[in-house]
N, C-alpha and C positions, 0 to 999 in steps of 0.2 A: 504494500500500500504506500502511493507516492504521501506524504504531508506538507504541505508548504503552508506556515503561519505569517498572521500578518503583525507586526508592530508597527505605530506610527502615532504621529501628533494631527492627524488629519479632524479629531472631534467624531463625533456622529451625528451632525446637523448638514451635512454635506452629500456629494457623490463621489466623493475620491475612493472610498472601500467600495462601494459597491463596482465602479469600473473599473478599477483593479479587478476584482473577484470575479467580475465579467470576461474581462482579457484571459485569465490566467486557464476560468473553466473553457472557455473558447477553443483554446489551443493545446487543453489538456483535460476535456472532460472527465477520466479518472482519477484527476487529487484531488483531497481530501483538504481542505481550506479550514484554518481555525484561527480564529482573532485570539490573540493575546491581548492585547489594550491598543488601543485609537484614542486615549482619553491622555498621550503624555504632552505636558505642558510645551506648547511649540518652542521646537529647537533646542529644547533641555536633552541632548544628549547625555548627562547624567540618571536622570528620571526613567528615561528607556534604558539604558544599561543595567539600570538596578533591577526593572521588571526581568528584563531577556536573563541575563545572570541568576534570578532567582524561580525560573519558569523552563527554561530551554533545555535543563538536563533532563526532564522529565519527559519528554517527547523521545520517540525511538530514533537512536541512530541514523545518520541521511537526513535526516528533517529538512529540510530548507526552510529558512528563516529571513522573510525581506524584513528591511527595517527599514522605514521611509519619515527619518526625521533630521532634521537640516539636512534632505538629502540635494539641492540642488548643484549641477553641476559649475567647478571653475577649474582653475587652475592648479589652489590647494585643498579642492575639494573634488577628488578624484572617485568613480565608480567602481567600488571595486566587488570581487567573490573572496568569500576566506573560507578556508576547511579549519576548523578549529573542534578538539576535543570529540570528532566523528559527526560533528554536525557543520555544515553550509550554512553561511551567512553572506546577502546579499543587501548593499547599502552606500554610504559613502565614506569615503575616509574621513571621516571630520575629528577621531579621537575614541568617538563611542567603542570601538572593540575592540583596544585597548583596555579599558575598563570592566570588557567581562571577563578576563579571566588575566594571573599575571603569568600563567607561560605562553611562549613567543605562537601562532599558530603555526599548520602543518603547510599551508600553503596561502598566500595572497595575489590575485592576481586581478592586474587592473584590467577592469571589461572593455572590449573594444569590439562592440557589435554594432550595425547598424538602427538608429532609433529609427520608430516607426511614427514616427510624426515630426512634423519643420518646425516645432514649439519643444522650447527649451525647458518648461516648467513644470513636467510632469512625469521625473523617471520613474516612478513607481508604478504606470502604467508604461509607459513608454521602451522602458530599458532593466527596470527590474522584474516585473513580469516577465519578459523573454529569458532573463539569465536564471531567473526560477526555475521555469520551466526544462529547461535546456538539463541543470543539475535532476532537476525529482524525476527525468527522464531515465536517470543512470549514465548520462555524458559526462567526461572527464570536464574540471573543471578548467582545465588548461586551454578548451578549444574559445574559452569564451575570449581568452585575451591573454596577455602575456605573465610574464611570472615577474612581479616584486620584492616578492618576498619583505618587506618593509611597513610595519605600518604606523600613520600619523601618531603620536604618544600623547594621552592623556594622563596626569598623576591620579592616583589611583585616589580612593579615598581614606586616606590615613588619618586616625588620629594620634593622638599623640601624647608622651609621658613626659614629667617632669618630678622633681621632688616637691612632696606639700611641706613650704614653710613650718608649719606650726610642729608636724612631728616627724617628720623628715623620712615617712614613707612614699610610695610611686602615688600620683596623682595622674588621670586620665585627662584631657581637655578631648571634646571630640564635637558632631554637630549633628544636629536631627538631615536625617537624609533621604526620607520616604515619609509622605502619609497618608494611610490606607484610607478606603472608605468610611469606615467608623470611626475616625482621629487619630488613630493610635498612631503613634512616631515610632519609627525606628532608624538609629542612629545608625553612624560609623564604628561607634565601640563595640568589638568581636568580642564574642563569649571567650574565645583564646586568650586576648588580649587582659580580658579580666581576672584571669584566672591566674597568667603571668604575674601580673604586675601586684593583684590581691593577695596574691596565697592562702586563699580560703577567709581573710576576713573580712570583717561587717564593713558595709560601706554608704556614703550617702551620695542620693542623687541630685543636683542643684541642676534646673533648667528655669529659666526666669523667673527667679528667686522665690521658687517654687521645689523643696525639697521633701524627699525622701529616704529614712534612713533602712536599713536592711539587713540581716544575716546572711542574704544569700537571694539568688534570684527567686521569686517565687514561681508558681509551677502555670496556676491560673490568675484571672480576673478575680475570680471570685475567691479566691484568699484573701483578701484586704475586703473592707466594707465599701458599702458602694457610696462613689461620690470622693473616696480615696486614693490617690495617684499611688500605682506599683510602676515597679521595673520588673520584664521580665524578660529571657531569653528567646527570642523569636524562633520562627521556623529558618528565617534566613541564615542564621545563626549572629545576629548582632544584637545590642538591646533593646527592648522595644521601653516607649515610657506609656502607659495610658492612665484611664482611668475607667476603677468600676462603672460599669451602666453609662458612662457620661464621655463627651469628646475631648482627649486629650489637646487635642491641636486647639482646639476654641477655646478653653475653659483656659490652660496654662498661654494662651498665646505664642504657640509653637509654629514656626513653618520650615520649610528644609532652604539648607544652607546658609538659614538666616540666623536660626536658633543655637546659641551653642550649650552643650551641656557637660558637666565637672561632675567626677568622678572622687572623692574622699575614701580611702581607706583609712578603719582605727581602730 
């Protein structure tokens, strides 16, 4: 079974999924088409890396994967196909897949097929739909264009330690970096990372001057009372901040990359 999923900042108040999805069944009426998200903030290349990163290994092997955000075509924003981790990704160089994964991928190779229209503003129908298709066919990736092997570098999302003044163990700084549908945030601080730097002790969470203190992550929501901000270990494996029953992101005044949140061990 061929898969070809779509990621993009297109909205759902449009026709850009659907003629996508039109092109792709057209010329391939046996794939299997699955939206990941259309809802990522225009041109947030970070925002869709975190989805595709936290969504993409779950899909089988081959998948092809367009991503169609800041994808317009330039000079330093180049077309490309990647084989990475046994899945096909099809997009632009802007940085984005950089950030899904940090080993280097198995192949990049910039697309150089003919567009199928004299309008420049539409590779997601245009040029990524063809190059989808072409891979979920089982065609070598190589025939689409040449080999680069290079691609554009975005820094990852790191946060970062330092020592806390007052008792002179590791302190975390780090920043909200998703948030889901129900509010809930989740950061750049790795469950690893805490675990490093904590060695198993209690620690507090400070996000605009909004704290929580802790033994340890808690498991659910419904540990703490509702109406009470927890931390807890997401499925991504970073922290997530929320709160019972109620919107984290509204209530504390959280948004990603704006927010930063400290991390206390004591």
């Amino acid at each position: 079974m061929a898969i070809i999923t779509l990621t993009s900042d297109w909205g759902d108040r449009g026709f850009y999924a659907a003629a996508v999805k039109g092109k792709l069944l057209s010329a391939f009426p046996q794939a299997t088409i699955v939206d990941i998200s259309h809802q990522v903030k225009p041109h947030n290349i970070t925002i869709a890396a975190f989805i595709l990163s936290n969504s993409y290994r779950e899909f089988p092997p081959g998948t092809v994967h367009i991503v169609s955000v800041n994808s317009t075509a330039s000079i330093d924003n180049r077309h490309i196909a990647v084989l990475l981790n046994g899945h096909y990704f099809v997009g632009a160089d802007n940085g984005l897949f950089t950030l899904l994964s940090r080993n280097n991928p198995d192949k990049v190779v910039e697309i150089d097929i003919p567009q199928e229209s004299d309008l420049f503003v539409f590779p997601g129908r245009d040029v990524f739909a063809q190059a989808a298709v072409h891979l979920a066919r089982g065609k070598p990736i190589e025939e689409l264009g040449f080999d680069t092997g290079k691609l554009k570098e975005t820094l990852f999302w790191e946060a970062s330690t330092d020592r806390d003044p007052e008792n002179g163990n590791q302190r975390i700084t780090g920043r909200v970096l998703f948030v889901d549908g129900y509010g809930n945030c989740i950061t750049n601080i790795s469950g690893e990372l805490m675990r490093s730097a904590g060695k198993g002790m209690p620690f507090q969470v400070i996000v605009s001057a909004h704290t929580t203190s802790q033994n340890g992550f808690y498991e659910a929501y419904d540990d703490v009372e509702e109406g009470k901000m927890v931390a807890l270990l997401s499925t991504t494996g970073f922290m997530e901040i929320a709160i019972n029953r109620g919107n984290a992101s509204q209530l504390l005044g959280l948004k990603p990359y704006e927010s930063a949140v400290t991390v206390h061990f004591f």
